[in-house]
N, C-alpha and C positions, 0 to 999 in steps of 0.2 A: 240519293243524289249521285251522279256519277262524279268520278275519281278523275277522269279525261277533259282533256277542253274538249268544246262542244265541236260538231263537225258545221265545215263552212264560218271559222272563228277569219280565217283569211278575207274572205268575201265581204264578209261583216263588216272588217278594220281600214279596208283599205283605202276610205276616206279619208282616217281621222288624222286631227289636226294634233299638233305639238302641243302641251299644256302652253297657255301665255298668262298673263296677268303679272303687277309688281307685286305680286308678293313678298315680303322682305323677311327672310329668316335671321336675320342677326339679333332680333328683338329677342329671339329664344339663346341668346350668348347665357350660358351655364345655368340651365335649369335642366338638365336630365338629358338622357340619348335619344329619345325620339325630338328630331330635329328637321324639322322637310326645310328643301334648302334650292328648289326652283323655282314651283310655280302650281297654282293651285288648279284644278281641274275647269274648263270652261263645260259649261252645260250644252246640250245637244244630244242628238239621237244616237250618234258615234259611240261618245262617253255613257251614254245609257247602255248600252251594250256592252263596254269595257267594264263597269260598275256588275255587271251582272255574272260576267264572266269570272272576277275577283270573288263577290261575296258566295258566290256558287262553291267556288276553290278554299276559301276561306270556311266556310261551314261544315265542306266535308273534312278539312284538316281538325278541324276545330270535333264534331264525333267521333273521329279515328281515335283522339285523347281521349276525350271524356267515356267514351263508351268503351273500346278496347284496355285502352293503355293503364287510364287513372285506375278501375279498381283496382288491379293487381296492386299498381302502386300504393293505394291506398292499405289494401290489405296488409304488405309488407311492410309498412311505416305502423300500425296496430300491433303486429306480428314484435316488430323492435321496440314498441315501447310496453311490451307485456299486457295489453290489454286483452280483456274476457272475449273467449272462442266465438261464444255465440250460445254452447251446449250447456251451461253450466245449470244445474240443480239445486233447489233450495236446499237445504239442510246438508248438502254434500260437501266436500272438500272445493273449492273454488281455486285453486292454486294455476299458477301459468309459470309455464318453464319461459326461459328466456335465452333459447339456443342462438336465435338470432342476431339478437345482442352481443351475446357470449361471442360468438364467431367474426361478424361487424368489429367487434372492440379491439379486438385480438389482432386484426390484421391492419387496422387504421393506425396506431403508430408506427408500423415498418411503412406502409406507405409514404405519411409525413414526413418519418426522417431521410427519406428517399430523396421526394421531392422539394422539400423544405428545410433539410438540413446541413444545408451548403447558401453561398453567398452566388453562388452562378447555378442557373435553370437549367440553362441550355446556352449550347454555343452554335455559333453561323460559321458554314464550312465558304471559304472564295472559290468564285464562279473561275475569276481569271488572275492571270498573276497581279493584278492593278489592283485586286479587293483582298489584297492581304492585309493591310492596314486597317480598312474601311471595317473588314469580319473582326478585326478582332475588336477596335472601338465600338462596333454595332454589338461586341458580344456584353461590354461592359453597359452599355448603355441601357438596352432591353431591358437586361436585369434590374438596372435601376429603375428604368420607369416602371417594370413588372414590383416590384417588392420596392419602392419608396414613393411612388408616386400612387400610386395603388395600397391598397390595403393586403399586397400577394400571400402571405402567411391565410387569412380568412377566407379570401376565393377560392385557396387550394383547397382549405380544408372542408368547406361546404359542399364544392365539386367531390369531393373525393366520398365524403358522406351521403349524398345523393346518390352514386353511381353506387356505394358497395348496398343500400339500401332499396332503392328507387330505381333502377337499370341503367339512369343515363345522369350524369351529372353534366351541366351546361355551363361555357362559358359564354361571355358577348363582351367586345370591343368595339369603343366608338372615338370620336373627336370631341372633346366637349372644351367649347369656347368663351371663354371669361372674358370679362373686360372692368379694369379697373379703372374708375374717374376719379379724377379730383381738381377742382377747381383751384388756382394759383394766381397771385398780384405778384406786379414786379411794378419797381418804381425806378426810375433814372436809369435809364437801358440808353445804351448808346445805338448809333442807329446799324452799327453790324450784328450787336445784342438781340436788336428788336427783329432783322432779318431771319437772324438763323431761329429765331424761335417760332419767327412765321412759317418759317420755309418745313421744319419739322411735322411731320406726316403725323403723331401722333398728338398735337394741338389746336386747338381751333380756339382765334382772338375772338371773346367776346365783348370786351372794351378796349381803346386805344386810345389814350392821348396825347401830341404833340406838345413839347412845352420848350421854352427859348429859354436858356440861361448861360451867364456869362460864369466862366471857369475865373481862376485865379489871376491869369494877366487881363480883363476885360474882355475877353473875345467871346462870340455869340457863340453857343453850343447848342447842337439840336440833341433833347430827351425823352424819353417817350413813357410814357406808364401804359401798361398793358393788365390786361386780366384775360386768363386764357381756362380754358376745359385740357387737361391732359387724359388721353382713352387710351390706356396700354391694353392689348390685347395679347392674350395668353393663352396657347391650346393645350392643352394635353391629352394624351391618351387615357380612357378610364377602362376598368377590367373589372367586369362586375361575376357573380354565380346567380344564375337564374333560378328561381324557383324551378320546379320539375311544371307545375300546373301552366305557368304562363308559355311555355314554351309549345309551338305546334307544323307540323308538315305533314305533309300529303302521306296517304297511304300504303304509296309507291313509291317512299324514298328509299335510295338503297345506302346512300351517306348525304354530306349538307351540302355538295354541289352538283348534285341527281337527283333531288327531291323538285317535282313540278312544284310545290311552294313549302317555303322555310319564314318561321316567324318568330315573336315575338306579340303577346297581349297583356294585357293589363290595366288596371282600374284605376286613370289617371284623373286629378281631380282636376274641375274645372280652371283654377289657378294656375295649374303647370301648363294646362292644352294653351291659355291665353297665353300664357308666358311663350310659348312656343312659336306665335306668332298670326297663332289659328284666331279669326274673329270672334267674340263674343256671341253674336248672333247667329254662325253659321254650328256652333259648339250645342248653345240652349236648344237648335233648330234640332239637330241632327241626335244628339248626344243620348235621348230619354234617359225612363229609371231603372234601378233592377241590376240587381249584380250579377255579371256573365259568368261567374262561376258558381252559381248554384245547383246544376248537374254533377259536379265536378268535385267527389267528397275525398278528395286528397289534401285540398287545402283545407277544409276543415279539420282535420286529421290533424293537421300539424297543431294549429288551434281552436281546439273546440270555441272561442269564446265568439267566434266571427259569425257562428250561426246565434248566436242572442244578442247580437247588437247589429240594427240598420243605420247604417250613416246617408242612404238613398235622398232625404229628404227633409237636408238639416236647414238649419235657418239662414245659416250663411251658405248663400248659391256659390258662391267659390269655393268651398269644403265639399262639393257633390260630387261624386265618383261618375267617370263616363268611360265606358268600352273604349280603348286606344290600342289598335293592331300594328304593327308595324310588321309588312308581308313582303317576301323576298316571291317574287312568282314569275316563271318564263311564259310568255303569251306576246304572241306575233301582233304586236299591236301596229306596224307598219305595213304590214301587208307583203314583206317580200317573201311569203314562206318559208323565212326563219325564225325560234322562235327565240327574243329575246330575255336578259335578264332585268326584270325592273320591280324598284324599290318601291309600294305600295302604303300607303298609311288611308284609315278609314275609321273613322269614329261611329258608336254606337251598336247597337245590336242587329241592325240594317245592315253597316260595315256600307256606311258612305265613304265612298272615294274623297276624301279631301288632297289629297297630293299624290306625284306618283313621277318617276325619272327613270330614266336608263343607269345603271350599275355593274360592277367588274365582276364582285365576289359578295357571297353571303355574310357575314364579323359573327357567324356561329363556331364553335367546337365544343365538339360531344365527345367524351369520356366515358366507356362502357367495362366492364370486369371480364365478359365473357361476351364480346359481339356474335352475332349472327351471322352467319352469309348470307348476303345479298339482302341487308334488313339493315336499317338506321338506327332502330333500337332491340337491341339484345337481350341478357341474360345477368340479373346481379346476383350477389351471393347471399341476400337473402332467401330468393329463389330457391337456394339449393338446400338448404335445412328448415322450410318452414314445416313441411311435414312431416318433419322431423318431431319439429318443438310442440305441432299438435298430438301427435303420439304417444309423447312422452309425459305432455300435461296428463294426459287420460291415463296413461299407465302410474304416473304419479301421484293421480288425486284419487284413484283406487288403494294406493300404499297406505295413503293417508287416513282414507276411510275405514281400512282393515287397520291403522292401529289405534284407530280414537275406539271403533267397536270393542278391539282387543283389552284396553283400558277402560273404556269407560260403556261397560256393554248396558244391554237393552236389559229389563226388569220386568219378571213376571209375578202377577200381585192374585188374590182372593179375593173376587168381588164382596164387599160390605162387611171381610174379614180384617180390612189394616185402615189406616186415613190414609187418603191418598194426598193429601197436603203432606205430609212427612217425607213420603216416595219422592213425592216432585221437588223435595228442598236436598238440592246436593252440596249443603255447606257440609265440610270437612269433621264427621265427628258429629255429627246432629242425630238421635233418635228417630226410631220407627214406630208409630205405635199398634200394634196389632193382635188383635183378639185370641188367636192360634198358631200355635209356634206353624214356621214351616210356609206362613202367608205371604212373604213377601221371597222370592227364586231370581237371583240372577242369572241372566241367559249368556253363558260363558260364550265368546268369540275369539279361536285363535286368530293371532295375525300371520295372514300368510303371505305378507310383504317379499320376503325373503326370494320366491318363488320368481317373484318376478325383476330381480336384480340382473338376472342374466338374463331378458326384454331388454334393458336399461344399458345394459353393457353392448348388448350388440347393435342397440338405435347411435350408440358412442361410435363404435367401428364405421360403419356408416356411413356416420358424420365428417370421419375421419380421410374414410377413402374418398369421401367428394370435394373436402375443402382441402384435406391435407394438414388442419389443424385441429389438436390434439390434447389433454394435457399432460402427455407427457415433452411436448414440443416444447410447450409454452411455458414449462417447469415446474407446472405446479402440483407431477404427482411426483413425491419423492421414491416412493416405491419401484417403481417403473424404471425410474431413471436409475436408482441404485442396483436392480438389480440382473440390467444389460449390462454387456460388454462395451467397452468405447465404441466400436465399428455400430453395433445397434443403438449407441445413443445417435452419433454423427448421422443414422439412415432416419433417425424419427425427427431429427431437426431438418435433415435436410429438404423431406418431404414437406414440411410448412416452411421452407424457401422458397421450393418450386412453384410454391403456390402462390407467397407474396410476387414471386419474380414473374411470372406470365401476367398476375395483373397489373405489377407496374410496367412490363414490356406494354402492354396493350394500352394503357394510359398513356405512355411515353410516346406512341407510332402511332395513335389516332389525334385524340384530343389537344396533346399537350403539343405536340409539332405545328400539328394546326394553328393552335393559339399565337405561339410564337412566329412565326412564320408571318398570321395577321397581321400581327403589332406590328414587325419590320417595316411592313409596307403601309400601316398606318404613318408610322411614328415619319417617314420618309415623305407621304403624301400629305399631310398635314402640318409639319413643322416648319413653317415660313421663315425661320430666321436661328440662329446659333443661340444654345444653351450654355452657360457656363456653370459645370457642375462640377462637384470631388467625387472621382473616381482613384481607389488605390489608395487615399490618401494626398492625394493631389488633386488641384482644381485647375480643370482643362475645360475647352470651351467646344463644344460637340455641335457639328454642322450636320444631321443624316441627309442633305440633297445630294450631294454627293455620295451616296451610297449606292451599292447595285442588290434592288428590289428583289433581283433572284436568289438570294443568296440560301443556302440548306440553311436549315435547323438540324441540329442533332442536341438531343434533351439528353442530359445526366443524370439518369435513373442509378447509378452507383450501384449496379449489381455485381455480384459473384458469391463464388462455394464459402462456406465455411463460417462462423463465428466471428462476432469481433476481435474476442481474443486470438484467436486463429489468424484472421488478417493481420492485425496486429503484431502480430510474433513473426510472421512470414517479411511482413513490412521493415519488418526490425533484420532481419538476414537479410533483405535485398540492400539496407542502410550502409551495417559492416563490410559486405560484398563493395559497394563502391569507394568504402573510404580506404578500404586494401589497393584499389585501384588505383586509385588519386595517389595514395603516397608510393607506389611502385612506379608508375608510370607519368605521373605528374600531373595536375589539373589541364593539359592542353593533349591529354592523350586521347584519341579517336574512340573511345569506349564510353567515358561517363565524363561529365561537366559540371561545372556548379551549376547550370540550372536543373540539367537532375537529380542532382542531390537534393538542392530546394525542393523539387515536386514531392521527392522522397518523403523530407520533412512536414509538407504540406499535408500529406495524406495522413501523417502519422498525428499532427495535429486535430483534422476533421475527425479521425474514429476516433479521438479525448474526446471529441464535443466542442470544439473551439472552430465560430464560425468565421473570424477573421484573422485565419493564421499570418498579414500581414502585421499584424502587431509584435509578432514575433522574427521573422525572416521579410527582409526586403526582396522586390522584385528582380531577377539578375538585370543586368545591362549587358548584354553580351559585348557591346564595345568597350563600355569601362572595365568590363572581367579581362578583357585581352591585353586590353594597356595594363594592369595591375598585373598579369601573369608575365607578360613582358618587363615589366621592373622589376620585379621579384627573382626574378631566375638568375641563377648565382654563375658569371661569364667565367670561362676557360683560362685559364693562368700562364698559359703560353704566348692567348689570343692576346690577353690584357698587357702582358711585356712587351707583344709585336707593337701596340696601339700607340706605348709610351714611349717607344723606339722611332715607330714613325712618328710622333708628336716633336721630340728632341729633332731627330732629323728637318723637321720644319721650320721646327726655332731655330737652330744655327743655318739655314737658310736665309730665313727673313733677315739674321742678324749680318750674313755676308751682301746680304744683297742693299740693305742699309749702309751697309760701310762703304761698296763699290759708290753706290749712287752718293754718299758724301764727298768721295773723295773727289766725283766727276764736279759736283756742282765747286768745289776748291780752286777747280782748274781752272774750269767756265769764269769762277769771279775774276782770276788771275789774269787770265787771259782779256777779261776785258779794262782791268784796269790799265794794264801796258796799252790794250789798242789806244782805251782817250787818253793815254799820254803821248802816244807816238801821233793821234791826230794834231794835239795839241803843239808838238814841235814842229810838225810839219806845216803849219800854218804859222807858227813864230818864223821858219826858218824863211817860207817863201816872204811873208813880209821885210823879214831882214834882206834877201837881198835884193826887192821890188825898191826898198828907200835905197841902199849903196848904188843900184847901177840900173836903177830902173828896166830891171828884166821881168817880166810875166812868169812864172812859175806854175806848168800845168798841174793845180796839186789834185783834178779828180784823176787823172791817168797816176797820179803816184797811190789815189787810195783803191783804184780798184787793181794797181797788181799789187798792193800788199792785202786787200781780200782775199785776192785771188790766193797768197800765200797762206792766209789765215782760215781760207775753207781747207786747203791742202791738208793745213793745221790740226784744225777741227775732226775732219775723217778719219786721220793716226789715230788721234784721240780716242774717237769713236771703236776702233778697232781693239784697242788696250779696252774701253768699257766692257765690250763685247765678252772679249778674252777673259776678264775679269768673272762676268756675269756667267760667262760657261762652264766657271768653275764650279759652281754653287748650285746651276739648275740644267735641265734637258740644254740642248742646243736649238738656240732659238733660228726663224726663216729669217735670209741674207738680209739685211736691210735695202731699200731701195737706192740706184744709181745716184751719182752726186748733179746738182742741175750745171748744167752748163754753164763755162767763166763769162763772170760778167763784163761784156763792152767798154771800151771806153768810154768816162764821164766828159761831160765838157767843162771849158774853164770856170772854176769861181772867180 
């Protein structure tokens, strides 16, 4: 089959129509990641063509595994679980070394604790200064969905065991949608009650009824009894490890978004396909029998028991297993001579088209030990000592043979001279019996195992220069290690560093940035509405729409030189170094701070083993740290006497300026009890002489010049205030001119 779309694939297309139909994917809310979610294929000559072009793609992705890929894999999964060569001889030693294991085992906990033994994966670096906030909540967040939403500990370590065995360890991320019902009575709902529960997006009234009654002073009240459906609807991100077998792309991929097709297959049963939303009818129609991976002996591998049990053709048609692809493939199905990226799903062994959309990005990430250039799947590390472990079995079931002969050698007898029932009985101590001495000769076999110990020693060196592990790395040859120098212990350890370190760099910069990265812009494109979760210890309510989708991934692969203990120790001088700092120069000096001291602490907690050093040191607050280092700080004793100077200076201010303004308002009273007495005689006086001599007495011209006298008055006054107040404070601006004498009044 060819590897290319066909030529004149434009010409073909350029009719066809947009999938239409109501297809409704919601019916498949949380039954698994394959989930088609627009529209199902309409039939015609177009879509026969598209059909042909897919299972054409799909078939050669699908021999590129099975026939290139899987045995190897297959082999190397035989190889790690110590099973028979293939060469073995009856009556010979049968023995299998287990180099690959050996080395697999060896290097699988530095990985995990790499990647699994901290509470953060990976962090998100900000695009722009606005995603500073956004990165660092997106960094808390991921993690959580990656490792509590997720099963993250089990995905790593599947991925991680695939890749060092199998070449490529896989991950996939998808949306998978839940919905919760339950059905709810209410009774005596008032009628804003019965609104807002109408009005509620996630209820649908399945009974309503109005009922009239009177409250406690007689008055008619309208009540209503309801019965409703509540459908919460819940997404989340799921993160699965792929088998190696189900995963498949084209032959010419170079990574998952340069592959002509990237997929996903697998043997879903008819239950899930309907659940999914696919017809019953178009599933029995399309689906046949026969398991698609029966080419395909990796998955047997893992379990032999899957080839002695058919479940093809159980009684219950819902328990039937049916081919379900889910194919990522670029093909100009529009016609403009570009080729697009579209999501593909197809049931059966035909690889019917039952669905198919336009899409952004593949939800694959591949993890490799040793990639390739310019190759999607590389090189793992059982690869590199298998024929190793078959060497060594052959050199070591020769050992073994030369020392069972050595003990227990071959017998040379005198035909119809001894019984040979006696010869043949090797209980411990049991008689020969034979006619003539000398009738029964054993045939002496040295062992010349010895010889072949330095074979054995140099298949070790070998081993050593390929993978970089050793046992004197890994400590378990005492000898070795006792009797180097430190510099040659440090050079034998650090050589299975470099070793763990390149593959967890290469897991960290392929796979694992990938994965993350995905999730970002799942968890962003999928999460319709705010989570409220505990992060840190605290429950905060996490919005990612507001997030910016570009944002880097940078993974925490936690490498460097040296030993735990060695970090550790070094950890411990960078400690003291800053706490000489802090009490020299103060917690607010330009060199170190409480929150690197924290980090300080932090780290020294992760190499104990302790994954939530929160339990121990709280987060700084760099606002609260500054107000705290700002009250703390012990003031100048000069400054403090200046403070209490100018405080006093204040207070007998306020005290003189009190007393002026007392003594003004004294005057003010004063002054105006004299006025209402002098108005009061001058209204007696003009009366008295209006009865003696009946004269008119102009008494408003007598009160506005004694106003007039009594603003005069007033301004003195004001000037002594002044005078006063100048004593006590600055010199305040002139006061404003006095108004103008007032007119004469006319007569009362």
């Amino acid at each position: 089959m060819a590897n290319a779309l066909p030529a004149g694939l434009d010409q073909a297309l350029m009719a066809m129509d947009q999938p239409t139909g109501n297809f409704d994917p919601l019916a498949a809310a949380g039954t698994g990641n394959f989930q088609p979610e627009q529209g199902m294929i309409k039939a015609g000559m177009e879509d026969e063509r598209f059909d042909q072009i897919v299972r054409e793609a799909i078939e050669d992705a699908v021999m590129f595994i099975d026939s290139y890929v899987a045995p190897v894999r297959e082999k190397a999964s035989a190889y790690y679980e110590g099973g028979p060569l293939g060469n073995e001889e009856e009556g010979r030693s049968q023995l299998v070394m287990r180099e690959v294991a050996d080395v697999v085992d060896s290097v699988k906990p530095s990985l995990m604790r790499i990647f699994a033994g901290g509470d953060t994966v990976v962090d998100y670096e900000p695009v722009t200064p606005e995603d500073e906030d956004g990165a660092a909540q997106a960094t808390d967040y991921v993690n959580f969905v990656f490792s509590q939403d997720n099963p993250g500990y089990q995905v790593t370590y599947n991925a991680v065991t695939d890749a060092l065995i199998r070449k490529t360890g896989i991950f996939k991320w998808y949306p998978d949608t839940s919905y919760d019902v339950k059905e709810e009575s209410y009774s005596g709902l008032t009628n804003e009650q019965a609104m807002m529960l109408e009005q509620d997006a996630e209820v649908e009234v399945l009974e309503s009824a109005h009922i009239i009654e009177a409250d406690e002073y007689g008055v008619a009240v309208d009540k209503f009894d309801l019965r409703i459906r509540r459908t919460r609807k819940d997404v989340r991100i799921r993160v699965e490890s792929l088998p190696c077998e189900e995963f498949i792309c084209s032959v010419d991929a170079i990574d998952e978004d340069n592959a002509t097709l990237i997929g996903q297959r697998k043997m879903a049963t008819v239950s899930e396909l309907v659940a999914m939303g696919y017809p019953l009818e178009l599933v029995t129609e399309y689906g046949g029998v026969g398991d698609a991976f029966d080419n395909n002996l990796e998955r047997f591998q893992r379990n032999p028991a899957l080839s002695r049990f058919d479940d093809d053709n159980s009684m219950d048609t819902a328990a039937n297993r049916v081919l379900y692809v889910e194919a990522y493939i670029k093909v100009d199905k529009d016609g403009d001579g570009i080729a697009e990226l579209r999501k593909v799903c197809t049931i059966g062994g035909n690889y019917k088209v039952v669905h198919e959309e336009m899409v952004t990005e593949r939800p694959f990430a591949l993890i490799c030990p040793f990639p390739e250039p310019h190759t999607l799947i590389g090189s793992s590390l059982a690869d590199k000592v298998m024929d190793i472990q078959r060497i060594k079995t052959g050199v070591m079931r020769n050992m073994m043979d030369s020392l069972a002969q050595s003990i227990h050698p071959r017998t040379a007898v005198i035909e119809n001279q001894v019984s040979l029932e006696d010869v043949m009985n090797v209980e411990t101590g049991a008689i020969i019996r034979m006619k003539q001495a000398g009738a029964v000769q054993p045939l002496a076999t040295p062992f010349v195992g010895q010889a072949a110990q330095g074979v054995l020693d140099y298949l070790d060196q070998i081993k050593a220069t390929r993978t970089g592990i050793s046992q004197a790395s890994r400590g378990l040859d005492a000898d070795a290690l006792t009797n180097q120098t430190a510099t040659g212990v440090a050079a034998t350890v650090s050589a299975a560093q470099d070793s763990v370190e390149l593959i967890a760099r290469n897991f960290a910069e392929t796979g694992f940035k990938r994965l993350f990265k995905g999730l970002l812009k799942a968890i962003i494109q999928h999460q319709d509405k705010p989570r409220m979760i505990r992060l840190r210890g605290k429950w905060v309510e996490v919005d990612p729409r507001t997030w910016n989708a570009e944002m880097d991934a940078r993974v925490n692969v936690a490498l460097g030189r040296g030993t735990e203990q060695q970090k550790l120790a070094m950890l411990m001088q960078v400690k003291g170094a800053q706490e000489q700092i802090v009490q020299a120069m103060g917690p607010a000096n330009p060199l170190v701070g409480l929150a690197e001291y924290r980090n300080t602490l932090d780290q020294i907690l992760t190499l104990a083993g302790f994954k939530d050093t929160s339990r121990f040191f709280k987060e700084v607050d760099e606002q609260q740290a500054a107000q705290m280092m700002a009250a703390s700080q012990k003031p100048d004793p000069a400054q403090v006497l200046a403070q209490i100077e100018a405080q006093k200076a204040q207070v007998d201010m306020a005290i003189a300026q009190d007393k002026a303004r007392l003594e003004w308002e004294k005057a003010k009273l004063a002054d105006d009890r004299e006025r209402d007495k002098l108005d009061a005689e001058i209204i007696l006086k003009a009366a008295e002489i209006y009865g003696k001599y009946q004269q008119v007495v102009d008494v408003a011209q007598i009160k506005a010049d004694i106003a007039r006298d009594r603003e005069a008055m007033r301004q003195a006054q004001g000037m002594m205030r002044q005078q006063a107040m100048a004593a006590t404070q600055p010199p305040m601006p002139a006061p404003p001119p006095p108004p103008p004498p007032m007119m004469p009044g006319i007569v009362q």
